[in-house]
N, C-alpha and C positions, 0 to 999 in steps of 0.2 A: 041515837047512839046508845046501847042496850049494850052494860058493861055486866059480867058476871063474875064476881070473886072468888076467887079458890081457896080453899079452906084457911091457905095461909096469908090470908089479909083481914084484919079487922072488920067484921060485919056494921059497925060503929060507921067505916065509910059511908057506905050507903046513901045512910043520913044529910051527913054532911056533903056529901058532893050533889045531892037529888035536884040545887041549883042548876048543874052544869050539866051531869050526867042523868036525867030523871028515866023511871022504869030500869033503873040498873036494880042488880040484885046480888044475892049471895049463895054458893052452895048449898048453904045449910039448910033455907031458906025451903029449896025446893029436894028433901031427904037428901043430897049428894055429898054431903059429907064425907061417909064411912064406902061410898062406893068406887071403883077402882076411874080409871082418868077416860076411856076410851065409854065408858058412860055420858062423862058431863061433856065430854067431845059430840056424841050425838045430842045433848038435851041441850047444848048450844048453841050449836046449827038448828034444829029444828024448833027452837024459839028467837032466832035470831039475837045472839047475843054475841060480844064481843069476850073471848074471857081474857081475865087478866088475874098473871101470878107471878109469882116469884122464884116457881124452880122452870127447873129445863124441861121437863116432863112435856108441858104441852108445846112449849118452841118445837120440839121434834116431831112431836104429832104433827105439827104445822107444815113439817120441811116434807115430811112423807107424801101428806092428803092433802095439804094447798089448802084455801078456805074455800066457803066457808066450815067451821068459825073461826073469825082474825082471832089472833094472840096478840095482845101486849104484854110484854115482857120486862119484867120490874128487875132491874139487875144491880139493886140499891142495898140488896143483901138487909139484914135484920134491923128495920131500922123503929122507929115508933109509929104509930098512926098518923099522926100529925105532921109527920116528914112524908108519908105516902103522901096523906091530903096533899099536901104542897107539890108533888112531885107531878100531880095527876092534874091539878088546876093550873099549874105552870104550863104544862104541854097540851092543853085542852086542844089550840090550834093544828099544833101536828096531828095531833088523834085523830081531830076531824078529819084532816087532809089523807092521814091514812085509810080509815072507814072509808074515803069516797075514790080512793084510788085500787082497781078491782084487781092490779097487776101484786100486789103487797099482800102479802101475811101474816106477817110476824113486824110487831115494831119494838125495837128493845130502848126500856129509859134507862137511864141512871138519876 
């Protein structure tokens, strides 16, 4: 389970979830920072990655092209690092559950 962050999540994640989530990564990580979304769409899919963010941008990608790449969808609005953490190790289970169910694309948390 190969998560990849978008710009608008703490790279500091990473770290701390590598427990749960290991080989996850972050935009910046691999230059996608400053690049437009239908980029990290393909560099997603084609590293097998799961992305997850915080805006609607890629839920829609999602809706249009189907996966891969799944979308988790943080719908917990601005919150701190440490509340993601907790958000993302709370729902480890469903994550999973989603990752192995091939009919789903988009999972949104709160």
């Amino acid at each position: 389970m190969k998560l990849l962050l978008d710009q608008n999540l703490s790279r500091k994640l990473i770290n701390r979830l590598a427990d749960i989530f290991p080989d996850s990564s972050h935009v910046q990580f691999h230059a996608l920072a400053e690049v437009n979304d239908s980029k990290i769409w393909e560099f997603a899919k084609n590293h097998d990655f799961c992305i997850v963010t915080q805006n609607a941008d890629f839920p829609e990608l999602s809706q249009l092209y189907g996966s891969p790449p799944k979308v988790i969808w943080l719908r917990c609005g601005n919150m701190p690092t440490t509340r993601v953490e907790i958000i993302l190790r709370s729902s480890v289970e469903i994550i999973r559950q989603f990752m192995n169910n091939a009919s789903l694309d988009c999972l949104e948390l709160y």
